[in-house]
C-alpha positions in Angstrom: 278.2 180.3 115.7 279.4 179.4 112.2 280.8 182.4 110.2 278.8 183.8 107.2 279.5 182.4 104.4 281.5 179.3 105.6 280.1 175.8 104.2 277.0 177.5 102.8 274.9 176.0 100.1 275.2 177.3 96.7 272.2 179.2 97.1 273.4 181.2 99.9 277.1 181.3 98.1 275.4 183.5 95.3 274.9 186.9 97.8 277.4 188.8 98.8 278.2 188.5 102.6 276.7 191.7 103.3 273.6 190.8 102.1 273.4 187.6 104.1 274.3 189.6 106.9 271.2 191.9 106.1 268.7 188.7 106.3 270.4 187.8 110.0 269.8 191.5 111.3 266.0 191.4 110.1 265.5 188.3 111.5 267.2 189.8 114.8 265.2 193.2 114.7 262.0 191.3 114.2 262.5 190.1 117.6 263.4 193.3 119.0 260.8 196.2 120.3 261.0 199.6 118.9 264.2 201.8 120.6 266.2 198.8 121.9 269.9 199.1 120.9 271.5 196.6 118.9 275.2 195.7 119.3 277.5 197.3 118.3 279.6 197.1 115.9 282.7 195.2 117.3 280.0 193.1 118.9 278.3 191.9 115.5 281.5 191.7 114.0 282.2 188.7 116.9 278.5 187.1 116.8 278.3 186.9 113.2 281.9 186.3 112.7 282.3 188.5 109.5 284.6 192.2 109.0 283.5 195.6 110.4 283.5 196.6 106.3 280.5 193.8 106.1 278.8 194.8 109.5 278.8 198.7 108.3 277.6 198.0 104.5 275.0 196.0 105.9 273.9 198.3 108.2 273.7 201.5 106.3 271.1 199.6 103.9 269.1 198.7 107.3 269.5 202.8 108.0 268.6 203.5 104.7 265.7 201.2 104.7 264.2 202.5 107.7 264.7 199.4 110.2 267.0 200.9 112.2 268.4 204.8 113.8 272.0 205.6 114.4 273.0 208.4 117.2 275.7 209.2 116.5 278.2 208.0 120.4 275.0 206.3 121.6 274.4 203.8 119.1 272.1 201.8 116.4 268.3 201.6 117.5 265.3 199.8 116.3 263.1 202.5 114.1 259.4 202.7 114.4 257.8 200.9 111.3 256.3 203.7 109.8 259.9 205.6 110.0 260.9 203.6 106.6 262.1 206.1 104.1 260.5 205.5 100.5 257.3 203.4 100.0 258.2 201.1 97.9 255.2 200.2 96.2 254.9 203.7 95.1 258.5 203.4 93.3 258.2 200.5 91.4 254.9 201.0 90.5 255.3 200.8 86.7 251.5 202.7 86.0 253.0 205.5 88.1 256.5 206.1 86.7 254.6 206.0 83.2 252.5 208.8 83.8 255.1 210.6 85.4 256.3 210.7 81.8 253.0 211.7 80.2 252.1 208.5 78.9 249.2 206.3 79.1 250.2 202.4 80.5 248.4 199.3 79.7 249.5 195.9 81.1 249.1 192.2 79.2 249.5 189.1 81.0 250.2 186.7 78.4 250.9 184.0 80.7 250.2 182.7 84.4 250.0 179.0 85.7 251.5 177.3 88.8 254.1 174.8 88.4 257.6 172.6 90.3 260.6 175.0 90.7 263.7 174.6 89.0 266.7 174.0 90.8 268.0 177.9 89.3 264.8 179.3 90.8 265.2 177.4 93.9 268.7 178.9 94.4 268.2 182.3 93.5 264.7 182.6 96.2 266.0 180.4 98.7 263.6 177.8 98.1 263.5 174.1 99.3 263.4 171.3 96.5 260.3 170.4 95.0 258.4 174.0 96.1 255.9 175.2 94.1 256.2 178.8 92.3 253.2 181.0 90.6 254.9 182.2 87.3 253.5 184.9 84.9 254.8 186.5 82.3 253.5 190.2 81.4 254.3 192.7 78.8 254.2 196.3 80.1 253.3 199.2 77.4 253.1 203.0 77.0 250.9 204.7 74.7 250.1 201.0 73.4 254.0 200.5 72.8 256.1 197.5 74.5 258.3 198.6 77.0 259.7 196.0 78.7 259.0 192.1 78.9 258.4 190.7 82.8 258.6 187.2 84.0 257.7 186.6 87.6 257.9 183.7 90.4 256.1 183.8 93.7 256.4 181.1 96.1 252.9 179.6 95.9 252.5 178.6 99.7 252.3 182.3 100.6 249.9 183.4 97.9 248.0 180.3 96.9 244.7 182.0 96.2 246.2 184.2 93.9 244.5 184.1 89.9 245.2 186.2 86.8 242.2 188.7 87.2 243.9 190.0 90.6 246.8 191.4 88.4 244.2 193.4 86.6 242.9 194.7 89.5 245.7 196.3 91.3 249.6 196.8 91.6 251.7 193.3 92.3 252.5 195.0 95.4 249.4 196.7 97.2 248.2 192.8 96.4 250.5 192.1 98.6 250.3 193.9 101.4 246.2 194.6 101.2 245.3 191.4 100.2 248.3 188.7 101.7 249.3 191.5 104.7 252.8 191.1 103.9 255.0 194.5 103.3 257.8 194.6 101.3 260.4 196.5 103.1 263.4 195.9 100.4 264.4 195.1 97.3 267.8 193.9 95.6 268.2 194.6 91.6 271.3 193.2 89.6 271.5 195.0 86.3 273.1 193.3 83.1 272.7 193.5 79.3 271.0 190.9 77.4 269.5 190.4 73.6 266.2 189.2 72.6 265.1 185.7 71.6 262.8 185.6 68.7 259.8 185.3 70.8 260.7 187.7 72.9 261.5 190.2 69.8 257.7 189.3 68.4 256.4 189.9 72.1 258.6 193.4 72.0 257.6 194.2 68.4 261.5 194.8 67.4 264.1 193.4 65.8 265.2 190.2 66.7 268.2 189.8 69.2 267.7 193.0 69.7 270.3 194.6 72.7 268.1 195.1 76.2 268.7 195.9 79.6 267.6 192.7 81.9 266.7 193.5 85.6 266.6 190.9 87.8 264.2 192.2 91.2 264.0 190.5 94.3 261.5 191.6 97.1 261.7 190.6 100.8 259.3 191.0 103.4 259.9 192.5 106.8 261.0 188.7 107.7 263.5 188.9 105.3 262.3 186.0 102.9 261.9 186.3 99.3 258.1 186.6 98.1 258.9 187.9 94.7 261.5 187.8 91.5 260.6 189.8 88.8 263.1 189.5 85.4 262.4 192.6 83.2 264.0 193.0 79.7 263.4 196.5 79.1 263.7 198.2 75.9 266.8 200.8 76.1 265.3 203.0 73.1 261.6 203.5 74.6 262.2 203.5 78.4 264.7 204.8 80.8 265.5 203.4 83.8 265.8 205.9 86.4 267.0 205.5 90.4 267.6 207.8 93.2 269.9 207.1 95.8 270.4 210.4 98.7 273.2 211.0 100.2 273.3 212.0 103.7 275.8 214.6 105.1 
């Protein structure tokens, strides 16, 4: 078998091996039946050819995320589905977080169309050439106030039937899994700091190249492919950005 990260394609060049390794196990567990033992971790270390570091970063975030259960001197087992730790529609749910700080949210899609992927986009969702992506663009508010600017590409095979009134209707992801059936079980955020264009600044209602933290989200289903990436430019003097990460002893 050819070692992670050895003649891959640009696309695959821009995750860390870790995270490549992640995709591989899902694909593996999704073959597996609940309780069977995977190898270990000498034995990953061979099949996938990568470092024990990789094998054990990868596989706390599969602990973590609920797809697998280590005993301690017995070893790494598939977890029930319903064992997953945090429901992740719940936590990015931006109407929820803003109520949880007392205010009222309001979401505007200002645009939404279907159109050819870009070779960036492509790379960045692991997309073959010529696929076709749903984009929309929404502004999220509090108390009628811009909070933070979202653009956002679905690969339009898996949601073709998808219009601009669903967004209205309910959260991005309980479309997903109540309307498509498909569950996001993680997601991947790179955080870095940006300024504003002009029309985003109009859009914003601030100052022009005004500073702002961008979040970059991708989602992956329990198959481990992309079905969502979400760029947020979120205002740093109206919204804070909070995560929780525990820590087990």
């Amino acid at each position: 078998m050819k070692a992670l990260g050895e003649n891959q394609e640009h696309e695959e060049m821009q995750n860390p091996l870790y995270l490549q390794l992640i995709d591989k196990l899902i694909e593996r567990i999704g073959g597996m039946n609940v309780n069977d033992r995977l190898p270990s971790e000498r034995d990953l270390c061979v099949i996938y050819q990568v470092s024990r570091t990789t094998v054990r970063q990868a596989m706390y975030e599969l602990e973590l995320n609920g797809y697998v259960t280590k005993i301690q001197g017995s070893g790494t087992y598939v977890s029930k589905p319903n064992e997953t730790k945090q429901d992740l529609a719940d936590y990015y749910s931006f109407t929820k977080q803003t109520k949880a700080m007392g205010k009222s949210p309001k979401t505007k899609t200002l645009e939404f169309r279907v159109e050819n992927s870009n070779k960036s986009t492509q790379e960045k969702m692991k997309l073959a050439e010529g696929t076709k992506v749903i984009r929309f663009v929404r502004v999220r508010l509090a108390d009628d106030v811009p909070m933070m600017l979202e653009t956002t590409y679905l690969p339009y095979t898996e949601f073709e039937s998808l219009k601009k009134r669903d967004l209205s209707v309910q959260p991005l992801y309980d479309i997903f899994e109540n309307v498509y059936h498909k569950k996001v079980s993680r997601v991947v955020e790179q955080f870095s700091a940006s300024n504003l264009t002009q029309k985003q600044s109009d859009i914003m209602e601030v100052s022009v190249n005004m500073a702002c933290l961008k979040v970059t989200r991708f989602s992956y289903d329990v198959k481990g492919n992309i079905i969502e990436m979400t760029h947020s430019l979120v205002r740093p003097d109206q919204y804070v950005y909070q995560t929780e990460i525990k820590i087990e002893e």
